[in-house]
N, C-alpha and C positions, 0 to 999 in steps of 0.2 A: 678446343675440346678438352674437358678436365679426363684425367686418369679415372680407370675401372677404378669401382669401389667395390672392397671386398666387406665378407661379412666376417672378418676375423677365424673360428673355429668353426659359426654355425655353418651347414649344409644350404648351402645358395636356394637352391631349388624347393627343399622343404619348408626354407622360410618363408618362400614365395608362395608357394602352395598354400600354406595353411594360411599367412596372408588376407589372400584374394577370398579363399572359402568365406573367413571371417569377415570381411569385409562386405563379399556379397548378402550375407544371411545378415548383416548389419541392417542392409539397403532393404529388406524383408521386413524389419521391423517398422524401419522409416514408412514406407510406404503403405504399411496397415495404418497409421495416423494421420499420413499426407492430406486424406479428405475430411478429417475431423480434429482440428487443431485448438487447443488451448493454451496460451499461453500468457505466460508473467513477467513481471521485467526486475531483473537480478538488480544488486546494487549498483555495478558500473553503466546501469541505464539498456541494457543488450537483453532481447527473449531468450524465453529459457521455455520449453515444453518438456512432458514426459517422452516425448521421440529423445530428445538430448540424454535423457538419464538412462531411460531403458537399453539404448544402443549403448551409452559409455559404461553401464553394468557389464553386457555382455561382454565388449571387449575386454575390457579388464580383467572380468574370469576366465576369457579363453588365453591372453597371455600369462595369467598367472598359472594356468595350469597347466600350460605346457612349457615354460620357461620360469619358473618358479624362481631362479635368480637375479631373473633382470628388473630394470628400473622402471617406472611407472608415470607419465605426464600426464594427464587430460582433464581438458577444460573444464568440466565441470566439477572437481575437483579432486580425484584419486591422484594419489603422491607415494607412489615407493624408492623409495633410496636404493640404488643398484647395488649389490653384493660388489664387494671388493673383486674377486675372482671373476667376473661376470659383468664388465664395465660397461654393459648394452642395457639400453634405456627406449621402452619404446613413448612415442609422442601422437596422443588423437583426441582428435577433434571430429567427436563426437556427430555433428550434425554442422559442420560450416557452411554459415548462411540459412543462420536459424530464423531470423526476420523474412528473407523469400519465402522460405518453407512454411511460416504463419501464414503468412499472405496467400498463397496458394500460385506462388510463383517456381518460376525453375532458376536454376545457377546454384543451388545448394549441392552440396554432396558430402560424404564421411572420406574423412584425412586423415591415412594411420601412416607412418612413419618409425622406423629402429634408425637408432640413432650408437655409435660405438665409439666411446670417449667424445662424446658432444662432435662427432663427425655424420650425415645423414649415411648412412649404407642403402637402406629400402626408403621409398616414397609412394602410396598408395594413393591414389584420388579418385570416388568411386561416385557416378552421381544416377543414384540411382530410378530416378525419373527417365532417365535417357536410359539409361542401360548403357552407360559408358563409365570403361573404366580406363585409367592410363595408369604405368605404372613405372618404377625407374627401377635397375639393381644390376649390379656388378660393370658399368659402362654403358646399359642398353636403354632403352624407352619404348614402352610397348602400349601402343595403342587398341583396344580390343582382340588379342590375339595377335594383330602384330605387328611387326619389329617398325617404331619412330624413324624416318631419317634425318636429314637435315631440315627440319622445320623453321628452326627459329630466322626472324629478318632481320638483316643488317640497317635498313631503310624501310621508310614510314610507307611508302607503295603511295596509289591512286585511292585505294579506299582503306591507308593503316587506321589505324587506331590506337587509343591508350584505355586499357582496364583498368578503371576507377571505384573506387566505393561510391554508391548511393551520395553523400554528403558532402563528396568533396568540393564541390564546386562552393560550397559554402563557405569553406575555411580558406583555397587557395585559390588563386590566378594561376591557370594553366594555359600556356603557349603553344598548341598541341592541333594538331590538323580536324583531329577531333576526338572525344572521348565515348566511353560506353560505359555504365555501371552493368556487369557482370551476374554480380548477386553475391559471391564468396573470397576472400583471397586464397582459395586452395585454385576455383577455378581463372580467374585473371592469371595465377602463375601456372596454369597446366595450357589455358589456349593462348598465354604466351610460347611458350613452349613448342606447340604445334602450331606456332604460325599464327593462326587465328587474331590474335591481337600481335599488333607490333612490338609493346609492352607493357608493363606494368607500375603504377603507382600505388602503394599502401600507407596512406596515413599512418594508422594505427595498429598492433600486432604482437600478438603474442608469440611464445615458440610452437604453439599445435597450429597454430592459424601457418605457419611456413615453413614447418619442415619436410611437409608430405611433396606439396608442390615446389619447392627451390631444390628438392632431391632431382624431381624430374627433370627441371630447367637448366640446372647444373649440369645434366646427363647430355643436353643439346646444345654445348657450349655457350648458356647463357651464365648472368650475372646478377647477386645480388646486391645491394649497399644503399648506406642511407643516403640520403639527399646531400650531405656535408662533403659525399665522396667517401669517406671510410668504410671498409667492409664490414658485413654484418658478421657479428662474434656468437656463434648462440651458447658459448658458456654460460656467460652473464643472465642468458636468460633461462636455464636451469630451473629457478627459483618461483618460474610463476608470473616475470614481473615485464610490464608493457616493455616494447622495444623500443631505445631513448630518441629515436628519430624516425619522420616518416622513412621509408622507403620505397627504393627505386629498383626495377627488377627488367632485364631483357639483355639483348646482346650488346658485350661491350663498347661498340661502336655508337650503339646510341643512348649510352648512360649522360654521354657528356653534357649533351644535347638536352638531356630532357632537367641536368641538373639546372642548367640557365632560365628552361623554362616554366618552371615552377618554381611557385615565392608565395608563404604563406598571406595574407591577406592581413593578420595584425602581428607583423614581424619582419 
């Protein structure tokens, strides 16, 4: 189990509050477009709809104007450089699993994450189709109201599983009792986390695609890192820019495991 994480100066509980408020009233906007979706395909090939913008609007003006100092990530492209005095930076992702959400699928949900010197503090995953929200902060993980225990598995079980992306089977050879495509990497690393799935595999990923969820996962003694073995650094990904290796996310005991079994397909 990793150490409580604090929120530095700010007020734990207020953070969390306002938070979850913003988050839910996010899931509000989501869910006025859920049955009437259009959407476009950005340059990296990924849908983009006005759920995406509208919610990443919102939240941006409710952080900025209640935290006017801190720093600014999200996907679909808002970028504030955090005040020297004030080295917390939040990270969200707007609508993850914006592809199920066109489709008229579930596994999507909104990922907001504070982040304090590139350390997660808060992790938020909210999916507002379920009405399920989990969240991480200061040691705890709170599932709907309440307190996460020991979730996460050491072993694949009779029916584990591995949360996958939609496409993976494409690119890798997985060794894997059996896998599931999810729909998001916020939720593969939240129902890692609670159990749910044994663990998780992420191809591809950005810092909003995992900070909301590896906050959480972290909180239940899991683990994240690339496939090469080395830990994930999210300095480096400050900037915007993909994570250099896929990754591998669940409890330490079966990282080893799953690095053997998995091997890209042309590599």
């Amino acid at each position: 189990m990793t150490k409580p994480l604090r929120i530095g100066a700010l007020e734990p509980s207020q953070v969390v509050a306002r938070a979850i408020t913003w988050t839910r009233q996010a899931g509000q906007i989501a869910m006025r477009h859920f049955s009437n979706v259009s959407a476009e395909y950005k340059p990296d090939n990924t849908l983009l709809t006005r759920a995406d913008t509208e919610i990443e609007q919102f939240l941006v003006e409710q952080v900025q104007t209640a935290y006017p100092g801190h720093g600014l990530l999200a996907e679909e492209g808002a970028r504030v450089r955090a005040a020297p005095f004030a080295p917390y930076t939040w990270v969200i992702d707007p609508l993850d699993g914006t592809t199920v959400f066109a489709q008229g699928l579930p596994g999507w949900g909104i990922a907001v994450a504070l982040l304090y010197r590139t350390r997660p503090v808060l992790g938020l995953f909210y999916m507002p189709l379920l009405d399920d929200l989990t969240y991480a902060v200061n040691g705890q993980v709170y599932h709907n109201g309440g307190r996460l225990g020991q979730t996460l598995r050491s072993e694949w079980g009779r029916k584990g599983f591995l949360a996958v992306s939609a496409g993976t089977h494409h690119d890798f050879d997985i060794d894997a009792p059996r896998t599931r495509a999810i729909g998001s990497v916020g939720a593969s690393l939240v129902y890692t986390a609670r159990g749910s799935a044994s663990a998780a595999f992420i191809p591809k990923a950005y810092l909003w695609d995992l900070a909301a969820g590896a906050t959480i996962l972290n909180q239940v003694g899991g683990r994240l890192c690339y496939l090469s073995g080395r830990p994930v650094d999210y300095g480096p990904l400050f900037d915007g820019r993909l994570a250099p290796e896929p990754i591998i996310a669940g409890h330490p005991a079966l990282l080893a495991e799953l690095q053997s079994a998995i091997r890209p397909r042309n590599g």
